[in-house]
N, CA, C and O atoms as CSV, one atom per row, in Angstrom:
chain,resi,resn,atom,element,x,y,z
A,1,UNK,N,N,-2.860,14.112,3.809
A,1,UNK,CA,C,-4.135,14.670,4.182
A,1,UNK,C,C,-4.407,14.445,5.669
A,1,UNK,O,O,-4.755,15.295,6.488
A,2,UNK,N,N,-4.180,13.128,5.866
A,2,UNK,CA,C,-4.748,13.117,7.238
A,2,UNK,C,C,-3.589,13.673,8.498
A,2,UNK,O,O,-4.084,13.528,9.616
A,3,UNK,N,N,-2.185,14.262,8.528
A,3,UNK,CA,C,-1.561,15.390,9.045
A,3,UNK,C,C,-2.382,16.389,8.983
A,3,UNK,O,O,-2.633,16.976,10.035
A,4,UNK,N,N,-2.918,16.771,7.911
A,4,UNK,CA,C,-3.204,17.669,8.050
A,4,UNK,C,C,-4.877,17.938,8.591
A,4,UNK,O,O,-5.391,18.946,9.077
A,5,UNK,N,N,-5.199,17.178,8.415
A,5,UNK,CA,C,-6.487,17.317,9.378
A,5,UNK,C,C,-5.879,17.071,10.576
A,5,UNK,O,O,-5.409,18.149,10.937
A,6,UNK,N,N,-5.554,15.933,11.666
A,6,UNK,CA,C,-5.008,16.328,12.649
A,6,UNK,C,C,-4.817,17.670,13.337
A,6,UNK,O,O,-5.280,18.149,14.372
A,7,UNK,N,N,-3.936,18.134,12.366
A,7,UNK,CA,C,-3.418,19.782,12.578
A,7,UNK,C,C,-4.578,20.499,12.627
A,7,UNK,O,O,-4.506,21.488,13.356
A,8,UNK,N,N,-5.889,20.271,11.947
A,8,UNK,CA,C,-6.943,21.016,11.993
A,8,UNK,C,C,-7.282,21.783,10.584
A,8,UNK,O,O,-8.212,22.589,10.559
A,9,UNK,N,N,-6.687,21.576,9.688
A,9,UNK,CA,C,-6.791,21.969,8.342
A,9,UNK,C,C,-8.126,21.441,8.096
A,9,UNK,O,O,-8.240,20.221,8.216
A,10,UNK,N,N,-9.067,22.052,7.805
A,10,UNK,CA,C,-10.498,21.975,6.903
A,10,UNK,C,C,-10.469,20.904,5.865
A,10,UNK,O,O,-9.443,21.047,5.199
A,11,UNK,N,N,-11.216,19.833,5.435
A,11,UNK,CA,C,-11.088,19.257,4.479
A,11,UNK,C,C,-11.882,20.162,3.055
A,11,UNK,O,O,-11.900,19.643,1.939
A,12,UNK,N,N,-12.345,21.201,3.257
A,12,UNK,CA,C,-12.403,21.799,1.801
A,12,UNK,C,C,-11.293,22.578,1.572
A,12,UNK,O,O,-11.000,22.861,0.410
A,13,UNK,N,N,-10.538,23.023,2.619
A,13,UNK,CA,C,-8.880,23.717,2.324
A,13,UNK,C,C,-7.874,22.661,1.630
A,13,UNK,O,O,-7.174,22.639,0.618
A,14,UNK,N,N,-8.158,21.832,2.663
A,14,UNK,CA,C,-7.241,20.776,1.627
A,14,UNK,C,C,-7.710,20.478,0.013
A,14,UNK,O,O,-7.041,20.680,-1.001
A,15,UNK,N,N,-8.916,19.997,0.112
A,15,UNK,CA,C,-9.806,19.679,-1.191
A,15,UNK,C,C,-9.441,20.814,-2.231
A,15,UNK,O,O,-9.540,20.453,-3.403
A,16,UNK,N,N,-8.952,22.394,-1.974
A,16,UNK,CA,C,-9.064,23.336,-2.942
A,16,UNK,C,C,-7.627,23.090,-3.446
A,16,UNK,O,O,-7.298,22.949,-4.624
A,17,UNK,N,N,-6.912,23.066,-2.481
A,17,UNK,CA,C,-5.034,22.577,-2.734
A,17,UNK,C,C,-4.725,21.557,-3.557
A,17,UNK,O,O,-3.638,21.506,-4.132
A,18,UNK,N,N,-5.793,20.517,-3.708
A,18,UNK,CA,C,-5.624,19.847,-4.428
A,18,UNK,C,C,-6.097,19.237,-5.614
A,18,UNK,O,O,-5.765,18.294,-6.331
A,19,UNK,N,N,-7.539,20.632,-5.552
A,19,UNK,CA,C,-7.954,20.759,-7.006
A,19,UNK,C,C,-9.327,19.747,-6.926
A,19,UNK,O,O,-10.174,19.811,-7.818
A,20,UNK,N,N,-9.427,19.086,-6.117
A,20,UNK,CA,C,-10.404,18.430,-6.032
A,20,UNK,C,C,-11.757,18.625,-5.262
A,20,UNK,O,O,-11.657,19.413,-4.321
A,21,UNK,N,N,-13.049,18.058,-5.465
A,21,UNK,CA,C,-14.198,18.449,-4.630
A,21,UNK,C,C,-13.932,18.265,-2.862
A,21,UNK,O,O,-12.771,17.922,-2.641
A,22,UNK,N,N,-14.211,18.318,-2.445
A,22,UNK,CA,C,-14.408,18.277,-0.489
A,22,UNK,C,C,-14.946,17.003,-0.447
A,22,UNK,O,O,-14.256,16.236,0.226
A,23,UNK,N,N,-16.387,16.288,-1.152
A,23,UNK,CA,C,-16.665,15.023,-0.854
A,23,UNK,C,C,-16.311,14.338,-1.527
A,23,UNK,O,O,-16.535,13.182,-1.170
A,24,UNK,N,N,-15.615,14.471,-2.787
A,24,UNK,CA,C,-14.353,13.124,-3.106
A,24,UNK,C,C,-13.439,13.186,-2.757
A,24,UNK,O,O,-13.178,12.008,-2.514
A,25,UNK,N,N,-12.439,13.861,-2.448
A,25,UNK,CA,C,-11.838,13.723,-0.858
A,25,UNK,C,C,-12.116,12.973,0.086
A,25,UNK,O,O,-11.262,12.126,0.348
A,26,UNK,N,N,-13.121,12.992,0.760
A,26,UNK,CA,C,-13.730,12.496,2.093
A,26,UNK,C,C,-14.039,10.775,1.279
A,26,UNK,O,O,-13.687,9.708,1.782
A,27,UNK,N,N,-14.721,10.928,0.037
A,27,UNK,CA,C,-14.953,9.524,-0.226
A,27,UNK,C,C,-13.840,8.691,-0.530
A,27,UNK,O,O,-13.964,7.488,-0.305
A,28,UNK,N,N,-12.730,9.141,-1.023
A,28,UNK,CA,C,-11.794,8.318,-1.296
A,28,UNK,C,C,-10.587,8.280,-0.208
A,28,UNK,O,O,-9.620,7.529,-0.337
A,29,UNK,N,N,-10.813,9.464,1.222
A,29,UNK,CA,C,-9.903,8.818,2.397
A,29,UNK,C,C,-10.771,7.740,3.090
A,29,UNK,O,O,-10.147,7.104,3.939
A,30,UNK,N,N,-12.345,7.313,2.890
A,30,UNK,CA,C,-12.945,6.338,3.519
A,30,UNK,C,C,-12.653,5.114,2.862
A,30,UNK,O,O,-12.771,4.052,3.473
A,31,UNK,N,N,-12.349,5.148,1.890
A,31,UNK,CA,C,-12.269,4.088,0.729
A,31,UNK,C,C,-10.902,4.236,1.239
A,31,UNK,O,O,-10.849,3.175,1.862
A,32,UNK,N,N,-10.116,4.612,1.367
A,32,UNK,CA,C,-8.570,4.538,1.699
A,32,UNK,C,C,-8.464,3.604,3.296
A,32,UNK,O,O,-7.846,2.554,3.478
A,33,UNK,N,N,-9.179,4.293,4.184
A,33,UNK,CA,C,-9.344,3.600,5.624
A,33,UNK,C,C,-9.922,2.538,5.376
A,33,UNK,O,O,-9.421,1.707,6.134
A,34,UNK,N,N,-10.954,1.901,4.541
A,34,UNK,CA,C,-11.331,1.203,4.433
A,34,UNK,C,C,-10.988,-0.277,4.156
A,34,UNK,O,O,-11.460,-1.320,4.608
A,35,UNK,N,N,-10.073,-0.037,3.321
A,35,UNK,CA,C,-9.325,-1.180,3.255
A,35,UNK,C,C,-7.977,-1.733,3.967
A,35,UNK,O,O,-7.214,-2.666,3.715
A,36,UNK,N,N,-8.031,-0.690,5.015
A,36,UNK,CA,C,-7.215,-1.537,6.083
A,36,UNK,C,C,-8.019,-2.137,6.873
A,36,UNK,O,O,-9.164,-1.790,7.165
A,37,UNK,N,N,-7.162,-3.476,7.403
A,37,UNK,CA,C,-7.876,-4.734,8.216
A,37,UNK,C,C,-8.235,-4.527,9.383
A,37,UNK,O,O,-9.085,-5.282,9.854
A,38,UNK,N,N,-7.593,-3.242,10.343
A,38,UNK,CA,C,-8.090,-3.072,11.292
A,38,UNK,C,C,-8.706,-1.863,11.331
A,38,UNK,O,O,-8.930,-1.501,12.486
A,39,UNK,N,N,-9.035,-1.164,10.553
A,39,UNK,CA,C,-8.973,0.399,10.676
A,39,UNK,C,C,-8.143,1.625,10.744
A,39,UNK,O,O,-8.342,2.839,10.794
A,40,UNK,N,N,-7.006,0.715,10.724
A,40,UNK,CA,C,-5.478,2.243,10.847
A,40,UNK,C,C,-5.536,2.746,9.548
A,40,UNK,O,O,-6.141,2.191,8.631
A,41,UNK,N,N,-4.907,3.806,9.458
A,41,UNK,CA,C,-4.584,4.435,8.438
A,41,UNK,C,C,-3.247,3.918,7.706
A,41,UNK,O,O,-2.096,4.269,7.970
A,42,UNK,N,N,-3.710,2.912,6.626
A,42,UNK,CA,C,-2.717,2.459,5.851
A,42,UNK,C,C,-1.331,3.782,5.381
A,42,UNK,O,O,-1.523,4.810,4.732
A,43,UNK,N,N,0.232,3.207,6.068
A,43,UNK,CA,C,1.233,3.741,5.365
A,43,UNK,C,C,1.219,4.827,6.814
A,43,UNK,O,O,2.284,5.441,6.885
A,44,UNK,N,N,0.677,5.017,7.442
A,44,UNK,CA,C,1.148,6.204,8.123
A,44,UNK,C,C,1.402,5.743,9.916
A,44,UNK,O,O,2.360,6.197,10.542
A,45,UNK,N,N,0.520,4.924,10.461
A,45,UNK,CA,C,1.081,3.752,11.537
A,45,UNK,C,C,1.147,2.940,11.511
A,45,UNK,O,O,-0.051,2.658,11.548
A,46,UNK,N,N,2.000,1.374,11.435
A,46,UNK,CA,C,2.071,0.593,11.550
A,46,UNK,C,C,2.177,-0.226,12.625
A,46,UNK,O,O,3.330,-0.043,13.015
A,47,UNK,N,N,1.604,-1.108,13.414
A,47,UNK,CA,C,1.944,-1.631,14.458
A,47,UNK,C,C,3.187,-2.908,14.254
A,47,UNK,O,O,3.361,-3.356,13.121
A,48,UNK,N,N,3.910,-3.372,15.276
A,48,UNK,CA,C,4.752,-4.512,15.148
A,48,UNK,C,C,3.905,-5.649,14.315
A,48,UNK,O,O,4.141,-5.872,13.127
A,49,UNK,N,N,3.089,-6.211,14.919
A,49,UNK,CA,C,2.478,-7.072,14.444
A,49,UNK,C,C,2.152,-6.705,12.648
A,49,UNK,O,O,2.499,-7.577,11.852
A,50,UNK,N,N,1.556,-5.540,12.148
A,50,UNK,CA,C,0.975,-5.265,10.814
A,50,UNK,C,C,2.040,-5.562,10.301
A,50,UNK,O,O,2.086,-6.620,9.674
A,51,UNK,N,N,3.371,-4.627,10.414
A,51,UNK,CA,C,4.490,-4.910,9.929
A,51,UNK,C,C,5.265,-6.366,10.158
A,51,UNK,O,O,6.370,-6.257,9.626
A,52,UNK,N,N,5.146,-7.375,10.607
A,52,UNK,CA,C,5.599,-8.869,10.630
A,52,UNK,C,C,4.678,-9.423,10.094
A,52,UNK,O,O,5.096,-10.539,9.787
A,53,UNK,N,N,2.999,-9.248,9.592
A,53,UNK,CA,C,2.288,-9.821,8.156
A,53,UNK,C,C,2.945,-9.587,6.738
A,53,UNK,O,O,3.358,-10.477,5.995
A,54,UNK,N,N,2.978,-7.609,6.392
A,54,UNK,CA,C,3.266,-7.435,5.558
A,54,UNK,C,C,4.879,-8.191,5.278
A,54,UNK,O,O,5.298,-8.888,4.354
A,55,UNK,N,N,5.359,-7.806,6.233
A,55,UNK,CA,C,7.257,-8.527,5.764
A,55,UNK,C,C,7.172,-9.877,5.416
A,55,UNK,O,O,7.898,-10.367,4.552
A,56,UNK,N,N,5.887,-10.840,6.359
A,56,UNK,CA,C,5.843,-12.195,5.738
A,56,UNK,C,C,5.504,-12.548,4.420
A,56,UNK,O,O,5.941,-13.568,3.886
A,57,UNK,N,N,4.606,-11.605,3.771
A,57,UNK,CA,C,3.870,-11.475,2.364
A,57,UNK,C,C,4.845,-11.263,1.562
A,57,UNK,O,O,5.220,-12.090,0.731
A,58,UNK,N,N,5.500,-9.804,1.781
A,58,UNK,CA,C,6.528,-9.973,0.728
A,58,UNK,C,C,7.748,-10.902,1.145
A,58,UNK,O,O,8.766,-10.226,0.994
A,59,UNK,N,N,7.832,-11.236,1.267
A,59,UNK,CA,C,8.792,-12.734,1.929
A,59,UNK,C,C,8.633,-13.838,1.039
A,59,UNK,O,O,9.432,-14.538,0.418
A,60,UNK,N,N,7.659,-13.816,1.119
A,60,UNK,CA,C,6.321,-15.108,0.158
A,60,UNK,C,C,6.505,-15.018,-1.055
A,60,UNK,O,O,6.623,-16.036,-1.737
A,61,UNK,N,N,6.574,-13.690,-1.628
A,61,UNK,CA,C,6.416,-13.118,-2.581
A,61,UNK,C,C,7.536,-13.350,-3.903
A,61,UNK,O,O,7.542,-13.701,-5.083
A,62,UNK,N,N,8.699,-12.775,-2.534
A,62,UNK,CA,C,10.036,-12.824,-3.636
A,62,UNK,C,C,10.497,-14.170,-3.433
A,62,UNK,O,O,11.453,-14.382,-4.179
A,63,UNK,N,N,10.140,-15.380,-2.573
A,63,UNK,CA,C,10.239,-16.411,-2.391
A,63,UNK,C,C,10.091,-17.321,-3.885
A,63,UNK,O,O,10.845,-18.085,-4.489
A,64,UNK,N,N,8.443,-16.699,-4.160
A,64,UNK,CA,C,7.823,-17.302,-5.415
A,64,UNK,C,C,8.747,-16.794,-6.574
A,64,UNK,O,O,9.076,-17.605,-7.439
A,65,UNK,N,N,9.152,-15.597,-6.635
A,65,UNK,CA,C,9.398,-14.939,-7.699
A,65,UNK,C,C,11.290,-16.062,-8.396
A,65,UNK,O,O,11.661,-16.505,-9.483
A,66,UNK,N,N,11.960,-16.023,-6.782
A,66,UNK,CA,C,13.439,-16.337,-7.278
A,66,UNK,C,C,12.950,-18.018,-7.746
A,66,UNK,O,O,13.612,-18.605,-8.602
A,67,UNK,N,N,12.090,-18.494,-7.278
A,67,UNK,CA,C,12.146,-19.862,-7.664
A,67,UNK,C,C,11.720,-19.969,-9.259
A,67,UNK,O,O,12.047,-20.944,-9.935
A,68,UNK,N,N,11.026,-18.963,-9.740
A,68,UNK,CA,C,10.458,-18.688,-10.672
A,68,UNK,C,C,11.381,-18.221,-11.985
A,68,UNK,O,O,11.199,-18.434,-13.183
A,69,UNK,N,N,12.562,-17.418,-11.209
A,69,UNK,CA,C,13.638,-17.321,-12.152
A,69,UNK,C,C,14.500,-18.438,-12.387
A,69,UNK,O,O,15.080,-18.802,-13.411
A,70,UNK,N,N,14.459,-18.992,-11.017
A,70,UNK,CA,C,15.408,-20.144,-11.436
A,70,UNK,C,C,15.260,-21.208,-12.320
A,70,UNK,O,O,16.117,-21.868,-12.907
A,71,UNK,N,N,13.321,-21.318,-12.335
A,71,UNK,CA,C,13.077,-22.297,-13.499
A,71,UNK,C,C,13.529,-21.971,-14.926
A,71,UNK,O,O,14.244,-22.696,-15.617
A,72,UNK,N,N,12.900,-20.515,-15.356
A,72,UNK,CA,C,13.241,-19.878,-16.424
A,72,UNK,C,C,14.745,-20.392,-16.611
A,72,UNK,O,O,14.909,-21.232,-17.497
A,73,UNK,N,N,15.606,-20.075,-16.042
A,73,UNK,CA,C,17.155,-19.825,-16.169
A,73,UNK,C,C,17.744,-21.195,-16.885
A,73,UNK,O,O,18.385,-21.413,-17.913
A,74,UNK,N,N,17.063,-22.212,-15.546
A,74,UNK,CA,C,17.312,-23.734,-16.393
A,74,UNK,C,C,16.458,-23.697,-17.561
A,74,UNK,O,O,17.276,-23.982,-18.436
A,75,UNK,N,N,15.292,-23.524,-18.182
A,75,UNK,CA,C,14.675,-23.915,-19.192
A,75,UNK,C,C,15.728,-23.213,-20.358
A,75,UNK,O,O,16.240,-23.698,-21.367
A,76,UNK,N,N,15.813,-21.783,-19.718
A,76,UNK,CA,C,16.683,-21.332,-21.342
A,76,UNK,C,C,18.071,-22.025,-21.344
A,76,UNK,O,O,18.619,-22.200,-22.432
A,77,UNK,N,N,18.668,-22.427,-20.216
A,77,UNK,CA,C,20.080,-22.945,-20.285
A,77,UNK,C,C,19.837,-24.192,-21.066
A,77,UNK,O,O,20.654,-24.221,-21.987
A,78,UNK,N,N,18.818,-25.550,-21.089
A,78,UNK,CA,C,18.647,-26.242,-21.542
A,78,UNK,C,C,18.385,-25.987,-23.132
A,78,UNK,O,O,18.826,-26.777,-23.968
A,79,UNK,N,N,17.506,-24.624,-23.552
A,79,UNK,CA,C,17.517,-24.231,-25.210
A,79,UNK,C,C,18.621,-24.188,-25.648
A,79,UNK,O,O,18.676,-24.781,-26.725
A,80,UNK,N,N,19.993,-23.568,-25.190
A,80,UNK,CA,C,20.954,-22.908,-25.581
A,80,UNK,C,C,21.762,-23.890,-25.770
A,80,UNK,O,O,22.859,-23.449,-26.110
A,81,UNK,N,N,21.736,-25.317,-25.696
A,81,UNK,CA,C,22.573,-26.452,-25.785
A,81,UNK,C,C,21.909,-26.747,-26.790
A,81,UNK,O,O,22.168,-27.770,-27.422
């Protein structure tokens, strides 16, 4: 959507393309901007910095997750004896 506004596309042109009203559209790209931390448009620029949070998060993430298998792995290896 927001290419295409850029480009100058109408948000009720878009809104008809996609079957939806013009102001839920508009309410749910504010609700979309909205929840980025600085105001960018989540997924479409990223700065260096945004991108070295997010990579740290999921970093964190699968960090938690392998340690998490590894407990599992010993607990069932210990059933199986």
């Amino acid at each position: 959507m927001y290419e295409r506004r850029a480009a100058g596309v109408p948000v009720s042109k878009i809104a008809r393309d996609l079957d939806v009203g013009a102001q839920l559209l508009t309410t749910w790209a504010k609700q979309w901007r909205d929840r980025s931390e600085d105001g960018a448009i989540p997924g479409v620029v990223e700065t260096p910095e945004q991108e070295l949070r997010r990579l740290r998060r999921e970093n964190q993430q699968l960090r938690q997750e392998r340690e998490f298998a590894k407990k599992v792995a010993v607990y069932f290896a210990k059933e199986s004896h």
